[in-house]
C-alpha positions in Angstrom: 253.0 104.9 112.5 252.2 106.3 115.5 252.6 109.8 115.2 249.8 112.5 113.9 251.0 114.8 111.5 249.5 118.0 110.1 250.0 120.9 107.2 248.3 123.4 105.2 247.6 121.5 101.8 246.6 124.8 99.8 249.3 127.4 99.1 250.6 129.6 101.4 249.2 133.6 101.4 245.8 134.9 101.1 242.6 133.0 99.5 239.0 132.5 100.2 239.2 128.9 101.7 242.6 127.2 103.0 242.8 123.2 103.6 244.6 122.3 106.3 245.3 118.4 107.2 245.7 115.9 109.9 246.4 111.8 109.4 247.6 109.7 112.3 246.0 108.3 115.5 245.3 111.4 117.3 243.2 113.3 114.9 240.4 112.5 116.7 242.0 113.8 120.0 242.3 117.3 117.7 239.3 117.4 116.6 237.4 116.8 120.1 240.1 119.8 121.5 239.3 122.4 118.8 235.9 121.3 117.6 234.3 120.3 120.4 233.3 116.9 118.5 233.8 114.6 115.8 231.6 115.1 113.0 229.8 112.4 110.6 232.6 110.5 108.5 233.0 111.8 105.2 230.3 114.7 105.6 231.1 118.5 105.5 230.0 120.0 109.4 230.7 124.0 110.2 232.4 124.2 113.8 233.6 126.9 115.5 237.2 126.0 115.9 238.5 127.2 119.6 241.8 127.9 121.1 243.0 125.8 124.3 241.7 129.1 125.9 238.1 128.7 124.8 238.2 131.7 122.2 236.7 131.5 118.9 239.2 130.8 115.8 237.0 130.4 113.0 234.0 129.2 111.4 235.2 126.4 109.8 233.9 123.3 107.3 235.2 120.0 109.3 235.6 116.7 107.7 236.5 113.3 109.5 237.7 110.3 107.5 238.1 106.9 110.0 240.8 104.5 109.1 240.9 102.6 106.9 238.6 104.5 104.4 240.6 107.9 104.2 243.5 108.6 102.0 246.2 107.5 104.0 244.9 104.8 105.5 244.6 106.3 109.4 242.3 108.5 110.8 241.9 112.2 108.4 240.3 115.0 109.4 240.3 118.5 106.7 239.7 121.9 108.3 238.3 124.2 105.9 239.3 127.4 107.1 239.3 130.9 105.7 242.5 131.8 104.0 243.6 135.0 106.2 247.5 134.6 107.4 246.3 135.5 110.8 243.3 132.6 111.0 245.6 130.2 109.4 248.5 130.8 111.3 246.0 130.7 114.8 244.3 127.6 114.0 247.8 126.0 112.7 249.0 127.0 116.4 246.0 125.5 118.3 246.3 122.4 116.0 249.7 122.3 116.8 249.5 122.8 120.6 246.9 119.6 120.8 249.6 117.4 120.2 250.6 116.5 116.0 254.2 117.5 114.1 254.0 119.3 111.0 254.3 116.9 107.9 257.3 116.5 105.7 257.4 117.0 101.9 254.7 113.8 100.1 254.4 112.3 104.0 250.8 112.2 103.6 251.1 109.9 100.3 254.0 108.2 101.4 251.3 106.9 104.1 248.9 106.2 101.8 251.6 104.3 100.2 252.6 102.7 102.9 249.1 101.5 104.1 248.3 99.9 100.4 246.1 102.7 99.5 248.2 103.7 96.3 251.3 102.0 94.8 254.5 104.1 94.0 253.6 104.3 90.4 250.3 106.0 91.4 251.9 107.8 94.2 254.4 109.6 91.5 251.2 110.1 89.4 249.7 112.4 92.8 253.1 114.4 92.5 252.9 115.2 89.0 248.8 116.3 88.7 250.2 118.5 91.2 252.8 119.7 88.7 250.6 119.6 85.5 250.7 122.6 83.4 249.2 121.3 80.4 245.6 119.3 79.4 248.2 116.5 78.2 249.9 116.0 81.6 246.9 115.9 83.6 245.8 113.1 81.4 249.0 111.2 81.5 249.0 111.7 85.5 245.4 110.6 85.5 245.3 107.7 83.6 248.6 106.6 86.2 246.9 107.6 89.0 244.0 105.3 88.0 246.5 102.3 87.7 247.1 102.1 84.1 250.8 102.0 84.5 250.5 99.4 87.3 248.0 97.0 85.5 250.3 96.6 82.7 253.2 96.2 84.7 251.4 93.6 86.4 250.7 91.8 83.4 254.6 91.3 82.5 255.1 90.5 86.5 252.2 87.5 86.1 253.4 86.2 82.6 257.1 86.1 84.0 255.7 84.3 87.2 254.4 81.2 84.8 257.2 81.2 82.7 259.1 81.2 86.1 256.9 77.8 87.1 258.0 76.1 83.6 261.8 76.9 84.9 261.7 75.9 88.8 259.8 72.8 87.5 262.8 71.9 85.5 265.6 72.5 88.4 263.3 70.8 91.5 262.0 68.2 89.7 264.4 67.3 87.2 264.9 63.8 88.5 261.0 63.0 88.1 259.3 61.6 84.8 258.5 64.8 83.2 258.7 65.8 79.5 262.1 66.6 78.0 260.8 70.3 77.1 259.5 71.7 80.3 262.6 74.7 80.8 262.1 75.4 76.8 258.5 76.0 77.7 259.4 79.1 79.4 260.8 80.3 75.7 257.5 81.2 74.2 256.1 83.8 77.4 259.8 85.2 78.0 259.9 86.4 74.0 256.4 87.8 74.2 257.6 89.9 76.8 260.4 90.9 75.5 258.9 91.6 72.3 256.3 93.7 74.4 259.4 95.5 76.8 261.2 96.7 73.4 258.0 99.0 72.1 257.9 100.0 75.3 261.1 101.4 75.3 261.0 102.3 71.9 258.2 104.8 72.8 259.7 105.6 76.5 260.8 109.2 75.5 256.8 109.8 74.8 256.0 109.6 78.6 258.9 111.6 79.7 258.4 114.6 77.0 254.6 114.7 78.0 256.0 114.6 81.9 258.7 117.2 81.7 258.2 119.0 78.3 259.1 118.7 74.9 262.4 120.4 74.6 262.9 122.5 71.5 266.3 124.3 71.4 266.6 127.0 69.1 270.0 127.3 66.8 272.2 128.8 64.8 275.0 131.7 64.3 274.4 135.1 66.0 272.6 137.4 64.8 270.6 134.9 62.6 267.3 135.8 64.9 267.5 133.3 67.5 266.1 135.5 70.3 263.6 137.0 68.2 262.3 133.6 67.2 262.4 132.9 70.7 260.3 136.2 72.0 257.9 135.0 69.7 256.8 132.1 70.3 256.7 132.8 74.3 254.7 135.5 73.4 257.2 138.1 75.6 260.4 140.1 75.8 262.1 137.1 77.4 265.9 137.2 75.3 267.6 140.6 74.6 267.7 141.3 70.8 270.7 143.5 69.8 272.1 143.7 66.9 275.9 143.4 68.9 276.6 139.8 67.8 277.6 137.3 71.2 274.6 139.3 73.1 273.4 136.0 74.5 275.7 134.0 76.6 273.7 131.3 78.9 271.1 129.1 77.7 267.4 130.8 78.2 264.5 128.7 78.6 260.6 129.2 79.0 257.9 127.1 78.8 254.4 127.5 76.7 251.2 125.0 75.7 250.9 124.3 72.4 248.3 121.7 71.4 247.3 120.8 75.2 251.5 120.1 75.5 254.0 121.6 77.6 256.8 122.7 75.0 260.2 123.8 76.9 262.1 126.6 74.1 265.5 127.3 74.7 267.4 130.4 73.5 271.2 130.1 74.1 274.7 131.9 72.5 275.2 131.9 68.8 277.3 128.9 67.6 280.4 130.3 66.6 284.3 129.9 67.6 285.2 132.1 70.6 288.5 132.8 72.6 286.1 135.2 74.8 286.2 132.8 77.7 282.5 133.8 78.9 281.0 133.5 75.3 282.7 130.2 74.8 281.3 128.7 77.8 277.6 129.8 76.4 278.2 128.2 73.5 279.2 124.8 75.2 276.1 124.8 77.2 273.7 125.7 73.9 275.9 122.5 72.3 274.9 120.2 75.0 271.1 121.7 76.0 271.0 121.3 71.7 271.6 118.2 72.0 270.0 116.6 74.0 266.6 118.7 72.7 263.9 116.8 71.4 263.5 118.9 68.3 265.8 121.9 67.2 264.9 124.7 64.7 267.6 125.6 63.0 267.8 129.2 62.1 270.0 130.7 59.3 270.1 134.2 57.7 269.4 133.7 54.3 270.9 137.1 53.3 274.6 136.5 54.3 277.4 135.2 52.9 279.8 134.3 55.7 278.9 130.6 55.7 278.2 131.1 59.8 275.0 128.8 59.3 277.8 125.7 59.3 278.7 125.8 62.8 275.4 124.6 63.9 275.1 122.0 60.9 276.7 119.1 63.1 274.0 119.8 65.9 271.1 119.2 63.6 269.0 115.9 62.7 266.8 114.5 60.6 263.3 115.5 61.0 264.7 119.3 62.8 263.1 122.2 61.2 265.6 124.3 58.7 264.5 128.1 59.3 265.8 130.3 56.1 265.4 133.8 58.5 265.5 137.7 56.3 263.3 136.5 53.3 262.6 140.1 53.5 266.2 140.9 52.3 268.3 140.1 49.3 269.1 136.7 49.3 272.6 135.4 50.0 274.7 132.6 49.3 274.5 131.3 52.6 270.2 130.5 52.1 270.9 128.2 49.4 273.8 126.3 50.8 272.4 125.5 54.0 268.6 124.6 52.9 270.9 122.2 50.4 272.5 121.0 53.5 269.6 120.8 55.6 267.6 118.6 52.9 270.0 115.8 52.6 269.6 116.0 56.2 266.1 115.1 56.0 265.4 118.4 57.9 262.1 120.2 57.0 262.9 123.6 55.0 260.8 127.1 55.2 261.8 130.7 54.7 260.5 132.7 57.0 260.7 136.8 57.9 260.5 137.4 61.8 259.6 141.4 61.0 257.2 140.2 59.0 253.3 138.9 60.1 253.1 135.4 58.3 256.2 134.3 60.3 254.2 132.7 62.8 253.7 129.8 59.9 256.2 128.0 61.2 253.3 126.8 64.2 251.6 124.5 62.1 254.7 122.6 61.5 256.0 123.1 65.3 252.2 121.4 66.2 252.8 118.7 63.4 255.8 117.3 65.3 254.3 117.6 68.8 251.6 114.9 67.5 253.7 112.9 65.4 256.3 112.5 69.1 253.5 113.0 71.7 249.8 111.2 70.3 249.6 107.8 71.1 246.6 105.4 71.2 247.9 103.5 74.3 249.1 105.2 77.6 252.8 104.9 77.7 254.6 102.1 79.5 257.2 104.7 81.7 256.6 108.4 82.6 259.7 108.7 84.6 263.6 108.0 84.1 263.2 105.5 86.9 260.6 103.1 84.9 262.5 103.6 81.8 265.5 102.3 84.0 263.5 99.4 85.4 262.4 98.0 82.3 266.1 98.0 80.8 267.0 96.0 83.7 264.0 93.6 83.1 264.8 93.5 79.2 268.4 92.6 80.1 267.6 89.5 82.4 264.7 88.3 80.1 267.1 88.1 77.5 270.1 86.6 79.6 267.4 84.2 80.5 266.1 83.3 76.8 270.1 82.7 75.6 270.5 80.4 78.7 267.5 78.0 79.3 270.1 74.8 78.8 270.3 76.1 82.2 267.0 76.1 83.9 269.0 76.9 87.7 270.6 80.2 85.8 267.5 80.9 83.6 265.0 80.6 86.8 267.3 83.3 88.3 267.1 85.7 86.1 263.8 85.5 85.2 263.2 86.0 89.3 265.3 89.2 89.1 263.1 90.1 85.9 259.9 90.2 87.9 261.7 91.7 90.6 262.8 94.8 88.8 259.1 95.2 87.4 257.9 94.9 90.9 260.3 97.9 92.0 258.2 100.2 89.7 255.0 99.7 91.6 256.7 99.3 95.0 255.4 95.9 95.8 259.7 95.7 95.9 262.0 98.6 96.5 264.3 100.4 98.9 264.3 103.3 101.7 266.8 105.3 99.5 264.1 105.0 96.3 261.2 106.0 98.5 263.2 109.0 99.9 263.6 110.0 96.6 260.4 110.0 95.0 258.8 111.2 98.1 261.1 114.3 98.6 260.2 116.1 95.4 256.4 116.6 96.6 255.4 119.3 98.2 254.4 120.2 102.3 251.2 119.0 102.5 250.3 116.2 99.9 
């Protein structure tokens, strides 16, 4: 690349310190026309940063990072400045004037990815310490952005590569004195790693729930106490509670930490039939977000007797948690008939009052699931949709390749496209279009 670029990498508005950054060949050019000099590598100097005019900008901390040892790979330099708009937005200009472009979203990791300081694995991991909210992300990212994810990945990449040799042996030298069983030699590494790609997809919703959020949608007829339940356990007036039954018609989410995990709680429209064409459109989108939840509690008013609590029945699964709502009331019919329901299920049952102060029970349980889905003793093996993608595609040529090694030629292949689609989640192989993609959702600066 032979371009310099340059951003602000702390967040807009006023602080005590912003960081603004330059990578590319002419960051030493910069420096020497705002600085007056290049500092030390790698050690914190103040300068008075200038204008092309000569006046004085700041009283800034400089830092200078030669290629190859920097970040991206090319010559770095930080300016420390303080965070006022008007000093940022002067030194931005003078920076600007001497010659770089202001970056793009990620363009500063994209170069380090790029120059073989990170691999895309680890460049994803950059993006989402950015985004961590909770202790459990910042881990997850961490342990990524140490190579975790790419050292294992690399292990399956290797094994295939020898059980690859056992295969291409077969087809170029099958003409040669070698033993009968060299292509069925590739059998034993190929089912180790397919034996190892099936837990790891078995346990690929672990990564993505610590990632994005363990989704907990929140159920049941109107007026049952969904929204209440909901203002709760976000600890604010986020839902309208009315007594008018159809109040809430879209699906509202907000997030919290519970246990050092990010939990995502969705309120959304009683479950009920509707002709109102509004209402009935909230209750299609609380069917699908419901759905697709990781866990759902399941709220029922244990003092009616309508038999409302059915219409969310079909929505709820085994190991959901069965809220019997009102135990401050007469019970109804309705209680007993859907905690019936709801054990058969295999849903966890517990009456509850929200009016009432020993409602909040229902946390221990709520923490008992996050470390039943979430806990692990071994980092997860995908973090992001796209590995979980990648590792189907190598599962499905492992085990084309295992039901065809009669044929080393279409075995060998297979196994090649194996390693290849491993390869894709590091970036040692990949696209433009993927890049684009990943890079795009990090922010100006990084």
């Amino acid at each position: 690349m032979t371009d310099t670029i340059f951003a602000l990498a702390t967040a807009p508005g006023r602080s005590a310190v912003a960081v603004l950054r330059l990578s590319g060949p002419g960051a030493r050019s910069v420096l020497e026309a705002i600085a007056t000099a290049v500092p030390r590598p790698r050690r914190a100097t103040v300068r008075t940063l200038r204008a092309a005019d000569g006046g004085a900008l700041d009283q800034a901390l400089v830092l200078w990072f030669p290629a190859p040892h920097s970040y991206t790979g090319e010559d770095c330099a930080e300016l420390h400045v303080h965070g006022g708009a008007g000093v940022i937005d002067a030194v931005t200009a003078a920076v600007l004037e001497a010659g770089p472009r202001l970056a793009r979203p990620g363009e500063f990791t994209r170069r380090a990815f790029e120059n073989g300081k990170l691999g895309l694995d680890q460049a994803e991991a950059v993006a989402d310490l950015i985004e961590a909210e909770s202790q459990a992300q910042a881990r997850q990212a961490v342990h990524q952005l140490r190579g975790a994810l790419g050292l294992r990945y690399e292990g399956w990449r290797s094994a295939l590569v020898d059980a690859l040799a056992f295969l291409e042996a077969a087809v170029d030298f099958a003409d040669e004195d070698l033993p009968t069983d060299v292509a069925p030699r590739a059998g034993g590494p190929l089912r180790h790693i397919l034996a190892d790609l099936d837990v790891a997809l078995a346990d690929a919703a672990r990564g993505r729930q610590v990632r994005d959020g363990y989704r907990v949608a929140i159920i049941g007829a109107p007026n049952s106490g969904k929204s209440s339940l909901f203002n709760a356990l976000v600890g604010r007036d986020a839902a309208i509670v009315t007594p008018i039954a159809g109040a809430t018609r879209d699906v509202i989410e907000a997030s919290l930490t519970m246990n050092d995990y990010q939990v995502v709680v969705a309120d959304m429209a009683g479950l009920r039939d509707t002709v109102e064409p509004v209402e009935a459109e909230g209750v299609r989108r609380a069917r699908a977000w419901a759905s697709s939840a990781d866990l759902r509690l399941w709220i029922v008013d244990r003092s009616a007797r309508d038999g409302a609590w059915r219409q969310a029945a079909p929505l709820a699964e085994p190991g959901d948690l069965c809220l019997l709502n009102k135990a401050d009331l007469p019970a109804g019919a309705d209680g007993e008939a859907a905690a019936r329901a709801a054990g058969a299920l295999g849903a966890q049952v517990l009456t509850i009052s929200l009016i009432s102060p020993g409602f909040m029970s229902i946390a221990e349980p709520l923490a008992s699931r996050l470390a039943r889905d979430l806990a692990g003793s071994e980092f997860p093996a995908a973090t992001r949709v796209r590995h979980e993608r990648l590792l189907r595609d190598a599962r499905g040529h492992i085990s084309r390749a295992l039901k065809g090694l009669q044929e080393p030629e279409l075995a060998a292949e297979d196994t090649r496209l194996a390693i290849r689609a491993l390869s894709r989640v590091t970036g040692a192989v990949g696209t433009e279009d993927i890049l684009d993609r990943v890079f795009a959702s990090f922010c100006i600066g990084k």
